[in-house]
N, C-alpha and C positions, 0 to 999 in steps of 0.2 A: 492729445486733443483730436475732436474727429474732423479728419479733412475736410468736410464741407465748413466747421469754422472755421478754421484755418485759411481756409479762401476767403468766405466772407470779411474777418478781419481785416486781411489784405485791404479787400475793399472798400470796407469802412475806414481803415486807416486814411486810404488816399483820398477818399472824399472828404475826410476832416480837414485835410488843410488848405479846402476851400470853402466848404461847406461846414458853418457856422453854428447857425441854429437850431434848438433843439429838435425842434418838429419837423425840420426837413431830413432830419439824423433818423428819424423816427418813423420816419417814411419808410425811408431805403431797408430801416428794422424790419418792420412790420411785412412789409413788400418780400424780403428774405423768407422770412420765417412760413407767411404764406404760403410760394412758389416752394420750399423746401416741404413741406404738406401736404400741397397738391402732387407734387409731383413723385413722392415716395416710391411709390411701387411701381416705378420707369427707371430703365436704364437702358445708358447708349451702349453700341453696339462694338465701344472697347472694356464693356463691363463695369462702367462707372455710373454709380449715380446721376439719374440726369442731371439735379438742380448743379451741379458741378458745372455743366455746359454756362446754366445761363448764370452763374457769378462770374466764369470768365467774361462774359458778354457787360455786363455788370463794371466789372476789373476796366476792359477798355474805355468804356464811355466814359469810366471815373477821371483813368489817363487822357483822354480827352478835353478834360475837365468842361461836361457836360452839367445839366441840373437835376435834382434830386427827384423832381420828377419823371427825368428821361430815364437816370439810373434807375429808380423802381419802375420803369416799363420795359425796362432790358431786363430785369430780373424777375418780371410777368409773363413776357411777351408770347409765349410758349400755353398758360393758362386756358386761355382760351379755349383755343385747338386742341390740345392735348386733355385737356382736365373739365371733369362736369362742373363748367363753372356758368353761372348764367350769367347775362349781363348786366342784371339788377343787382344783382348780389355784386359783382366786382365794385359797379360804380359806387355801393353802397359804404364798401369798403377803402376805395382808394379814388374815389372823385369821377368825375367826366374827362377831364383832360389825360388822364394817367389811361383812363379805356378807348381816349380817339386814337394814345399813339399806339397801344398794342394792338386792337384792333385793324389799324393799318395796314402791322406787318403781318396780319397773320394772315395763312393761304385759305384762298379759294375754295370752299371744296365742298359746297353742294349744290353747283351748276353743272350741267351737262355741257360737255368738247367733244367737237369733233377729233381731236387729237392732243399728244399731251405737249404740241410746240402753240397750239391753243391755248392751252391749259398756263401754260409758263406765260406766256405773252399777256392773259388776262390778271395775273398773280402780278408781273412787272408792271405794270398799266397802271392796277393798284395802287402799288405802292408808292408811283411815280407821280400818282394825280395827288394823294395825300401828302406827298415831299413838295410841289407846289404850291403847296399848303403852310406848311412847318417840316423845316430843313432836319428838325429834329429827327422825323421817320426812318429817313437815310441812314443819320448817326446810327442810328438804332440796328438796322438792316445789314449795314455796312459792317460793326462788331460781330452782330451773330453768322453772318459768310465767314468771316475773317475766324474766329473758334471753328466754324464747320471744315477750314479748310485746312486749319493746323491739325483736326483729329482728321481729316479722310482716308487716311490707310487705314482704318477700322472697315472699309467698305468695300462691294464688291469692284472688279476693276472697270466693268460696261458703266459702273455707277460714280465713278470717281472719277473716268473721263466725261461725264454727262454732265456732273458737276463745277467739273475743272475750268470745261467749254462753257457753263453759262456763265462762269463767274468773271472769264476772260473779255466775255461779250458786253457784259450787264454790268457790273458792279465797279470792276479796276476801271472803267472809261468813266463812271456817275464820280468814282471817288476821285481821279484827277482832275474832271473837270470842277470838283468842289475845292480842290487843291491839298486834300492830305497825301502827301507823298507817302507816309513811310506807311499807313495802309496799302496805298494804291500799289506802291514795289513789295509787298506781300503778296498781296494777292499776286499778281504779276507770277513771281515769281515762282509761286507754290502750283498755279494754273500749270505753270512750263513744267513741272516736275512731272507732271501727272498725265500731259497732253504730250510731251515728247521726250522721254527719261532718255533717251540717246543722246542728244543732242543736248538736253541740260547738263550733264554728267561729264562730257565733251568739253564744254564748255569752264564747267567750273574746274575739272582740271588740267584746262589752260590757267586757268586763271591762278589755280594753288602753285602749279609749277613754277610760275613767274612773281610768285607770291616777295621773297626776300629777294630776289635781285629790282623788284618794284620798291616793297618796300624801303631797302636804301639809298632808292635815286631820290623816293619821297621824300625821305627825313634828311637827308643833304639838302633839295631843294626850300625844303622847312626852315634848316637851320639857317641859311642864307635869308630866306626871305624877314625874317627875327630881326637876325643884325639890321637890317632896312630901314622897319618899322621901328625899332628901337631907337635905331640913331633919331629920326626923325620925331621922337616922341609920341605915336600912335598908338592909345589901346587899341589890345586885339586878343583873337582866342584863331590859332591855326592848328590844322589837323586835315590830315588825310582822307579824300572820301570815292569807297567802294564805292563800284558802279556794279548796281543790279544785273543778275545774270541773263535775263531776259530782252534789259534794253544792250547788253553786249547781240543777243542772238537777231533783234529788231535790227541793228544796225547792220549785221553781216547781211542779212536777209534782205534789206531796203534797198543797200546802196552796195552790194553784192561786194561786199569786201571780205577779205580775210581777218582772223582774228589781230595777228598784229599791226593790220592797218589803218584799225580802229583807234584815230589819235586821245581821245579824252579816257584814253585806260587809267592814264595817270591823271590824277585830280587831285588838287588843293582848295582847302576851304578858309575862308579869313573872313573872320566876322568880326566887326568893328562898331562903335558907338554911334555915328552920325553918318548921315547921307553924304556929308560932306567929305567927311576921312577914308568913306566907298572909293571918291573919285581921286584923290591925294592921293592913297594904295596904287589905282590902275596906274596913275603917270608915274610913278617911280618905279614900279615894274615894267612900264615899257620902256624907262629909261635907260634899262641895264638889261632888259633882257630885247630879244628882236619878237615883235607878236606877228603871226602870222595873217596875213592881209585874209579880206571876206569873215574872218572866226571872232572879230569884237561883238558881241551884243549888250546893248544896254537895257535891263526889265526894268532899270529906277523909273528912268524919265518914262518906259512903254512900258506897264506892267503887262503880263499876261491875262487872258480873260479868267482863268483862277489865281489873280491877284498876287503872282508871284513874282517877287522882286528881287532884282541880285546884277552882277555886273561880270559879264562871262569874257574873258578874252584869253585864246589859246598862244604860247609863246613856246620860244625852242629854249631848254635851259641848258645846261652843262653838258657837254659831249654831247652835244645835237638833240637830246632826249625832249620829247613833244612833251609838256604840259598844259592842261586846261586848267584854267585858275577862274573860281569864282570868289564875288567880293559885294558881302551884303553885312546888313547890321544885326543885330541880335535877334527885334520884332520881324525883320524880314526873313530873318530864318526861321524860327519858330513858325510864317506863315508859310512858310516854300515847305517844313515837315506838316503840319496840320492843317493848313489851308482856313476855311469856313469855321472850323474847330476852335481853333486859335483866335481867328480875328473874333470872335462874337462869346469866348467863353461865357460861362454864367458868371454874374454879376450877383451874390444875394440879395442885395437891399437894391438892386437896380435892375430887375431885371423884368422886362416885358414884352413877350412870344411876337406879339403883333409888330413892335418897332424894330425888333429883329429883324423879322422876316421882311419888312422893308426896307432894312438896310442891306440886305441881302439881295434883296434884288436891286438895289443902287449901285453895290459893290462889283457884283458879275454880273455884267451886262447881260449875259446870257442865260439869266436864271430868270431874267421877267420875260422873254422868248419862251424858254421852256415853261413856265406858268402858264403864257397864251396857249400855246400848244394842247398843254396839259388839258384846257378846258373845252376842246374841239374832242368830247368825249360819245360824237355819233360815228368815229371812226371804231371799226373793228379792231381790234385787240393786237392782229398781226403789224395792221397798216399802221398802229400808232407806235408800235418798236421799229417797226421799220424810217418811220418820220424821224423820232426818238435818235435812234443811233447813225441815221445820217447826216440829220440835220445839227444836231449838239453833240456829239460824241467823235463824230469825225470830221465839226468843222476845223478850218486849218486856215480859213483866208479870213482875214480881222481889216474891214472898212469904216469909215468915219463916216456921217451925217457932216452938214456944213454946220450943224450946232457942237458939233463932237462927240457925240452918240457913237461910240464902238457897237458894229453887229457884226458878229461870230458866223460866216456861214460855208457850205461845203466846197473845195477844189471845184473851177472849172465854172462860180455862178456869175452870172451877168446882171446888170441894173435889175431887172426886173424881179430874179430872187428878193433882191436889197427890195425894190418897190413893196415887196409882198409882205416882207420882214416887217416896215415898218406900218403897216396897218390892211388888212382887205381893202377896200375903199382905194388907197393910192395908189395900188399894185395895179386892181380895175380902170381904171381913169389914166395910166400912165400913157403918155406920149412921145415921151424922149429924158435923155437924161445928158448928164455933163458926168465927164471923170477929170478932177484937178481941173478944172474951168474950163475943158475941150468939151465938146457936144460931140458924143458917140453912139453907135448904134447900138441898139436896144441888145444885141448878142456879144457886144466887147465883156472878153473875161476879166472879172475885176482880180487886182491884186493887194495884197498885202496892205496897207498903207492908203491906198483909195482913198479920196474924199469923193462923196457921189453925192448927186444932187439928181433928184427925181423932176420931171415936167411933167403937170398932169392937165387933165381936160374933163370939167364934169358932166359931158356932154358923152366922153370917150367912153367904149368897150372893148374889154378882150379878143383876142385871137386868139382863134384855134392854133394858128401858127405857132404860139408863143410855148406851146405845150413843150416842140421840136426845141426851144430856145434854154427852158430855166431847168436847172440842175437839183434846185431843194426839193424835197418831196413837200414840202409846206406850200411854195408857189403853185406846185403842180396840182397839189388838191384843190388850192383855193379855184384854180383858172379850171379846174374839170367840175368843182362844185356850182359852179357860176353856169357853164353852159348845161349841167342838167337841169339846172333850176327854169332854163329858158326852156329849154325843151319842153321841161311836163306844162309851165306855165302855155307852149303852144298846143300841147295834145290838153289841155281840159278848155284850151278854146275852142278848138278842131272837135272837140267830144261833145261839146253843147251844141256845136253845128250837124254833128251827126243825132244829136237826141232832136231838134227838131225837125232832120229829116227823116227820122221814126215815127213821129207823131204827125206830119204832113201825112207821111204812106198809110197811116191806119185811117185816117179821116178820109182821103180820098178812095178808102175800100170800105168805109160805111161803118168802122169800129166806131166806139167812144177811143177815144185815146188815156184818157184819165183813169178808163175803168182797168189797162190791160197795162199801163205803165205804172203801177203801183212797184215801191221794194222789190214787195216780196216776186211780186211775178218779173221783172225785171234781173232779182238776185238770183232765182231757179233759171233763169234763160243766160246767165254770163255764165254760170256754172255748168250747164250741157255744152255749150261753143266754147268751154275750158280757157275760159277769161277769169280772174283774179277778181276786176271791179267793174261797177259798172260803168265807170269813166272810160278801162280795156274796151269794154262792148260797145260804147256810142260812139269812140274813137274810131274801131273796127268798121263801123257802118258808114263811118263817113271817108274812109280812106277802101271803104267799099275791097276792104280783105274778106267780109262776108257777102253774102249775097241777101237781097233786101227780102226778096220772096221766102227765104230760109227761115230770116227772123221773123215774118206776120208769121209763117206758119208754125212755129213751133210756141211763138208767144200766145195764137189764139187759141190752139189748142190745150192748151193746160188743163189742167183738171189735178190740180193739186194735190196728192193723197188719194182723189176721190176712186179715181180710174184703178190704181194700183185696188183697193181695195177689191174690186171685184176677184180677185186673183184667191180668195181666200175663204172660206165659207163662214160668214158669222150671221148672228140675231141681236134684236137688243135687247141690251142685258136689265134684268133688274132691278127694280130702287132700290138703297142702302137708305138705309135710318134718316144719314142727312141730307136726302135730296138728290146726293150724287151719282150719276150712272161707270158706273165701272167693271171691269172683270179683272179678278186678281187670279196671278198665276201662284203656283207652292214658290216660286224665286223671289214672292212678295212685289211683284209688278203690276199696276192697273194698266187698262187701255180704256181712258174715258170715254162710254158713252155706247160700247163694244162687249160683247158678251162672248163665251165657246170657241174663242182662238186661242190655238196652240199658241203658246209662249216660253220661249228660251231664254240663256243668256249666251252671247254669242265669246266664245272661246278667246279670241283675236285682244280683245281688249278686258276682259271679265271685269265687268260692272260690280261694283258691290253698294249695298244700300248709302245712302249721302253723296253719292256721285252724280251729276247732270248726263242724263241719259235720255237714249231716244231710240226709236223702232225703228227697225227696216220690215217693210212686209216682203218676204220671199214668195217662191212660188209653188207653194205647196208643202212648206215645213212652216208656218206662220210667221208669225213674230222674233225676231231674231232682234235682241235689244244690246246695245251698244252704247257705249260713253260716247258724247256727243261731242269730244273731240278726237275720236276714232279714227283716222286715217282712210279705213276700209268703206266709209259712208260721207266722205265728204262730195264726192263730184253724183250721189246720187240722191239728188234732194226730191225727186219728183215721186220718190216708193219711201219717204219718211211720215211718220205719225209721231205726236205726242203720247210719252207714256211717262211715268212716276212710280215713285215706290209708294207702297201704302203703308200708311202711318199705324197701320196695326203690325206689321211684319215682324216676327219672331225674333228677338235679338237671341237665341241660343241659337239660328243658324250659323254657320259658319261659310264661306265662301271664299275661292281660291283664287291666288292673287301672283303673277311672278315679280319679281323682285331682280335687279342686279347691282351686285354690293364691289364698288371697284378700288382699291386698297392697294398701299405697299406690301409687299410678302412679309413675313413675319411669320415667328414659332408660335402655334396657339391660336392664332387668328380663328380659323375655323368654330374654336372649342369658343371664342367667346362671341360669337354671333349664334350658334346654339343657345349659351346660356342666356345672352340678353333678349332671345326670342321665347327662351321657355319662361323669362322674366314678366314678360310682356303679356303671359298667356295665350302664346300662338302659336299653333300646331305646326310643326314643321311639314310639309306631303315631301317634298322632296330637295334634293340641296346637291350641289355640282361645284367642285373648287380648283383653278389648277393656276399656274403660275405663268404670267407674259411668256412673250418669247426674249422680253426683255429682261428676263431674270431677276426684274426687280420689282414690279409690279403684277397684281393678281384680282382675278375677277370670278366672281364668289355668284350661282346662280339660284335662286332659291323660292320654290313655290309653296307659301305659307296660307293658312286657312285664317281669315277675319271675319270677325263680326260686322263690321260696317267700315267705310271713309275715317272714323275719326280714330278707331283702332286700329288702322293702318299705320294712320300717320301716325299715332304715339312710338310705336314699333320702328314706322324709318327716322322717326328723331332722336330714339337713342341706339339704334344702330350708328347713325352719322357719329357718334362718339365714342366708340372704340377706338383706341388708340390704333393708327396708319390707318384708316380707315379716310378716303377722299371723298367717295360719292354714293348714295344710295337710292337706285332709280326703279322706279315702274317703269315694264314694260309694258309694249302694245304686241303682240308676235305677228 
């Protein structure tokens, strides 16, 4: 049979034995057979069929035991991006909700970045705002990392640590904090292989070496802890459990120990039926065994912020040998391996996105934070991974409200973090606060355990001081967004104070004020004094950074157009049929109203017909016409004129246009921007291709001849769809 069935089978097998119903079987069918269609003539870069990738992606979510519609957006999710697929046609085919989740996860990639840790940070941003949306995205996101990182020896090695590192950064911290362990110690893991193969390798054969003389301190300590629970009548299920190679290498590295001083090498797991028989288990092992003081924890009674429950206490067993013993129930282990997974599987005949996803933010306190977060979407791309991964990803200190509200926030924050956590408003207005019913200063580090009570004042505002005080990047925004708000709020009072004493100064020198404060002459006068608005300009006047004599004189001077004109030798031009005065140049450009001026198209940004365009008069080559968002003509508004293309202009000209097409590197690349330009029917003039210095990405330069604007565009719309293909930009030179 041909291995893509073979897989798919798989996967159909295991979503059968939760998934039911015909139609939802039929989904996941249809969804295969699609993605296996579209994506035929791709393969990854260990020479496998692509769709192979995403039925592993597929395979996991199944193991997840996610819904029939997530499974068919994991075995899509790729379409988009990858495959001429529109958006109408998907929906057409697989509904609205199957195209919000692939849509999600798919990349970015015809916006212009300034760089490509830009470029990732807007891609995470993404996906992070539609996960606070429907947790499903993640699942989704979270599978297809997890296949990318089992194949990445198929890749280069600058490309595999680039990989490794974001996956380290981004995805192992979203998946713990969603609570699936046995992805999140994958990843982890696989990250470590790739980011520092010394030290993994080091590592793990420590670990093999000690492997059977571990092994039988385990399985003595097993066999004893049996007889125990036996005597005493307790189900149970016990077994041995490896610890991750990564969290061995986190621990040497944290708490600067050596490998065998890492006491939880040795691990025992016992999972039992009731919460109750949890704690039955702990006292009779501390009965007989000695547990080591500080090492008890209880996650029953305190679950963790990813809901994970279990009862940890470390003891000496037989010839002094340290073991870590945990002790949870069967639901509470299934949720400590899948976390969010687990607790919310799909239900078929019960199952509904919206009550999920508020149970979900019920559940982890820190997932309606991160929701708020998520929607404070006028932060930059960097600043909101940066908020992101400080603020939920490496919180570590867990406080109460005096309602019991658990909030998740970073080492080292004080009430007013908490203040800010629990709404803008409170954090603004805070006065003081209490920790455990003491009244403390606004800068006491909260710990662990906290109950904190906020004092507020609706009369109170922030301090600047407070900036030196709070640890979250959340508080810190909200207290810097608050005082620029005062700020401009005081520069556009200060700004109407300076427009009136612009309009004093022309009256008392005998102007109208009205006739010479219009827009437009006001927008030509911010624009020579190299101000932004005209709020920068009235502002400036009144904080007297200009001088008052400066602006009458350059404002009554104006002569708009008029003046420049003299610079140029024209007549006026003839009637045309219907009335209107114009002179058309062979580039198919009028200048209304204007006759016998030389007319060009200027080089810098080359205009082509359907573009918003405008003149500059030169001084003594005429008309130099430019897209009118040209760069090269923005600070000189006082030598612009109105010109237009004429509606008779020649659609057999052609006109030259440059182009930069910026892609992963790839075999053939080049051959298929040729073909889909000779597709397009557009002359190639010239074409330039060479490969990053990052050897993995490549930028493609090429000046193509159009007919107009809308031939352009056809041309970069289906360039943007060649497979690796990121971004495809006009230039301005």
């Amino acid at each position: 049979m041909d291995e893509k069935l073979i897989e798919f089978e798989e996967v159909l097998a295991e979503a059968k034995l939760y998934i039911k119903k015909e139609e939802n079987i039929k989904l996941i069918t249809d969804a295969y057979e699609f993605a296996e269609k579209m994506h035929k003539p791709q393969f990854r870069k260990s020479g496998e069929p692509y769709v192979i990738h995403v039925l592993h992606v597929a395979k996991i979510l199944a193991d997840l035991r996610t819904g029939p519609k997530t499974i068919a957006a994991g075995l899509l999710h790729d379409v988009i991006e990858d495959c001429d697929v529109t958006e109408e046609d998907f929906i057409e085919r697989f509904g609205t909700e199957v195209f919000t989740l692939v849509e999600a996860v798919t990349k970015i990639g015809h916006l212009k970045f300034n760089d490509e840790e830009e470029y990732l940070a807007s891609n995470h941003r993404k996906i992070f705002i539609a996960m606070a949306n429907d947790v499903r995205v993640i699942l989704i996101k979270l599978a297809d990392r997890l296949h990318n990182m089992r194949t990445l020896q198929f890749m280069k090695p600058e490309k595999q640590k680039k990989i490794a590192a974001e996956t380290l950064d981004v995805y192992a911290p979203i998946a713990h904090r969603l609570g699936i362990s046995e992805i999140k110690n994958e990843l982890e893991d696989l990250s470590f292989h790739y980011l520092n193969p010394e030290k993994y390798y080091e590592i793990a054969k420590l670990v093999e070496d000690r492997k059977s003389e571990r092994d039988s301190q385990v399985e003595m300590m097993i066999s004893d802890f049996s007889k125990i629970l036996d005597e005493h009548k307790i189900p149970y299920r016990l077994f041995g459990r490896s610890k991750h190679l990564y969290s061995i290498y986190k621990k040497m590295v944290n708490k600067n120990k050596r490998f065998e001083e890492i006491l939880d090498l040795l691990a025992i797991r016992i999972i039992t039926n009731t919460e109750v028989a949890c704690y039955e288990i702990l006292g009779y092992i501390h009965a007989k065994y000695t547990p080591i003081p500080g090492r008890f924890k209880d996650y029953i009674a305190m679950p963790k912020m990813n809901m994970y429950q279990s009862l940890h206490t470390t003891i000496v067993g037989m010839e002094g040998t340290i073991f870590e013993v945990q002790i949870r129930t069967e639901h509470m282990d299934e949720i400590a391996e899948r976390g969010v997974a687990a607790h919310w599987r799909y239900k078929e005949n019960n199952y509904v996105k919206e009550q999920q996803q508020k149970e979900i933010e019920e559940q982890l306190h820190w997932f309606k934070d991160f929701a708020l977060m998520s929607e404070d979407v006028d932060e930059d791309a960097k600043s909101f991974m940066n908020l992101i991964s400080k603020d939920i990803f490496e919180a570590n200190v867990y406080v109460m409200s005096p309602k019991g509200k658990v909030i998740a926030l970073p080492s080292g924050s004080t009430p007013l973090d908490f203040a800010y956590r629990i709404h803008t408003e409170v954090g603004h207005q805070t006065i003081g606060a209490t920790v455990n019913g003491v009244l403390v200063p606004l800068n006491t580090q909260l710990k662990t355990g906290d109950v904190v009570n906020v004092k507020t004042n609706k009369s109170s505002t922030p301090s600047e001081d407070w900036l030196k005080i709070v640890k979250s990047n959340h508080a810190r925004n909200k207290i810097r967004s608050y005082f620029q708000r005062v700020k401009q709020e005081e520069k556009e009072a200060d700004a109407e104070k300076g427009k009136s004493m612009l309009e004093a100064e022309l009256t008392r020198r005998g102007f109208d004020a009205k006739e010479y404060m219009t827009n437009k002459h006001i927008d030509t006068l911010a624009g020579q004094l190299k101000m932004n608005t005209n709020t920068d300009l009235y502002y400036a006047i009144y904080c007297k950074a200009v001088s008052m004599p400066t602006v009458i004189e350059k404002l009554t001077n104006q002569k708009i157009g008029q003046t420049a004109l003299k610079d140029i030798d024209i007549r006026p031009s003839q009637q045309k049929s219907d009335g209107r005065e114009r002179s058309t140049s062979k580039y198919g450009v009028t200048v209304p109203g204007i006759d016998s001026i030389v007319i060009s198209l200027a080089p810098c940004c080359s205009p082509i017909p359907g573009d918003d365009i405008v003149g500059y008069i030169t001084k003594g080559q005429g008309v130099k016409v430019h897209r009118r968002d040209c760069p090269n003509v923005q600070d000189i508004k006082d030598r612009l004129i109105d010109v237009e293309w004429d509606d008779e202009v020649s659609t057999s000209k052609t006109y030259a246009v440059n182009l930069v097409v910026h892609s992963t590197d790839r075999n053939f690349l080049l051959s298929d921007i040729v073909t889909v330009s000779s597709q397009c029917k557009v002359n190639l003039q010239h074409v330039d291709s060479k490969v990053n210095d990052d050897g993995i990405h490549a930028t493609t330069k090429l000046t193509v001849l159009v007919h107009n604007a809308e031939h352009l565009k056809n041309l970069m719309a289906n360039l943007r769809k060649i497979i690796s293909v990121i971004s495809v930009e006009r230039v301005i030179l």
